[in-house]
C-alpha positions as CSV (number, residue, x, y, z in Angstrom):
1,X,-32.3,-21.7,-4.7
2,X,-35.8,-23.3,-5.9
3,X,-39.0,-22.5,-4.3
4,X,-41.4,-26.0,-3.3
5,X,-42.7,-25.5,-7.1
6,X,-39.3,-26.0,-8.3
7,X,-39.1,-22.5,-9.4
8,X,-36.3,-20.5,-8.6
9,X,-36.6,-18.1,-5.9
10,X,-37.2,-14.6,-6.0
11,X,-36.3,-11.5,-3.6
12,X,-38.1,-8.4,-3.3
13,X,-36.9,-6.8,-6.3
14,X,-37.5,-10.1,-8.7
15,X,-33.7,-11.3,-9.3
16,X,-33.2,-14.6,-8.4
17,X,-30.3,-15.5,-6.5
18,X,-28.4,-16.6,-9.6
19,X,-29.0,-13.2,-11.1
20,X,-27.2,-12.0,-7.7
21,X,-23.8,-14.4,-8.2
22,X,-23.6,-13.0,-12.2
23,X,-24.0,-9.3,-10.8
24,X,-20.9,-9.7,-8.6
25,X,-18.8,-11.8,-10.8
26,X,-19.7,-8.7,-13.1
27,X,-18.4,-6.2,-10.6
28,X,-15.8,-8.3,-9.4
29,X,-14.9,-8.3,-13.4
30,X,-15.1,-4.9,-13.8
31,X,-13.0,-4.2,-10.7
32,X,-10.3,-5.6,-11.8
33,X,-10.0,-4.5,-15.2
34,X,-9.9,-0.7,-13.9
35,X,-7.1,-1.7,-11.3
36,X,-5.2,-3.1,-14.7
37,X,-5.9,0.0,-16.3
38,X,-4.8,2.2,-13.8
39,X,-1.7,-0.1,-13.0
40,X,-0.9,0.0,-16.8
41,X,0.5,3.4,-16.6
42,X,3.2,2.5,-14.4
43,X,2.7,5.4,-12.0
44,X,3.1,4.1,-7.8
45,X,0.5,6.9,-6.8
46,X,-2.2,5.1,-9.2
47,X,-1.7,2.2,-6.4
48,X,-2.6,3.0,-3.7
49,X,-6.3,3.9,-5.3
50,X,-9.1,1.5,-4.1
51,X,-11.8,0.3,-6.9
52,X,-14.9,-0.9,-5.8
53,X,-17.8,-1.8,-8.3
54,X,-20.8,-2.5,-8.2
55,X,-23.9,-2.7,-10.8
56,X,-21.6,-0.5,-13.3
57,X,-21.2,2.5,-10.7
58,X,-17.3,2.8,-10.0
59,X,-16.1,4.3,-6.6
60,X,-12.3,5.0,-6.6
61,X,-10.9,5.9,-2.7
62,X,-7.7,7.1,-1.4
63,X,-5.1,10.1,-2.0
64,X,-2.9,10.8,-4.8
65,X,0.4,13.5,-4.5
66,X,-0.7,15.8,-7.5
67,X,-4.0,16.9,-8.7
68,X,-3.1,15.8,-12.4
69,X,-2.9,11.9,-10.9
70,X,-6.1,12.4,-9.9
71,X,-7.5,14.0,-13.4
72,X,-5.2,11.3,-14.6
73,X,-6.9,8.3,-12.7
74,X,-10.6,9.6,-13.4
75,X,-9.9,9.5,-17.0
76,X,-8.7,6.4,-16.9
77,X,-11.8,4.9,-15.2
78,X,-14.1,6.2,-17.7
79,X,-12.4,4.7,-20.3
80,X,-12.9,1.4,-19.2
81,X,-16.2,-1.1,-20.9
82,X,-18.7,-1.1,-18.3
83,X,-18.6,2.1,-16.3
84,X,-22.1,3.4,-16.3
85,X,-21.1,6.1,-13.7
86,X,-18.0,7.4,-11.5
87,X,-17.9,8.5,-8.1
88,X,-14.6,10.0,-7.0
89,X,-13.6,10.4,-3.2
90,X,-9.8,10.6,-4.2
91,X,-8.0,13.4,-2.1
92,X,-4.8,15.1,-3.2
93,X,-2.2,14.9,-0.7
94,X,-1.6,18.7,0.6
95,X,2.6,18.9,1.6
96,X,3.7,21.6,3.9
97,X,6.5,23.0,2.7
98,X,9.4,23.9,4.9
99,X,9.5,27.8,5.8
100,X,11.9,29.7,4.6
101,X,14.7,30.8,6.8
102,X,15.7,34.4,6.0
103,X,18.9,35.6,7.9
């Protein structure tokens, strides 16, 4: 968008509103090539993980069954061009074993 000088329009931090549509098409870019990586290993507990990025910082959600998927999926992440930083809410899934009936 152009201001009545035919300049274009700035918010309060000085991007212009182009600068916004790149930014996302970046993150939107960088999403999806961490889903790919972590979908590359073939491993159904890697997909049920939710990427979101945004500026570079990577925030993976959800619950994995051991703790080495979730080592295994952090890894991953960082290894991907782009990620400036990782935040990790992934839980691993706690089972409760059956008791053991002694006669």
């Amino acid at each position: 968008m152009r201001n009545l000088r035919g300049r274009p329009e700035r918010n309060l931090q000085g991007n212009t509103r182009m600068d916004a549509v790149l930014a996302n098409s970046q993150d939107l870019d960088l999403e999806s090539r961490v889903l790919n990586y972590l979908l590359g290993y073939r491993m159904p507990a890697l997909r049920s993980i939710e990427v979101e990025a945004r500026n570079g910082v990577v925030t993976l959600r959800g619950s994995v069954p051991t703790y080495y998927q979730k080592q295994l999926a952090l890894n991953c992440c960082r290894r991907v061009a782009g990620v400036v930083e990782l935040i990790e809410e992934v839980d691993v899934a706690s089972y409760r074993a059956e008791p053991l009936l002694v006669a």
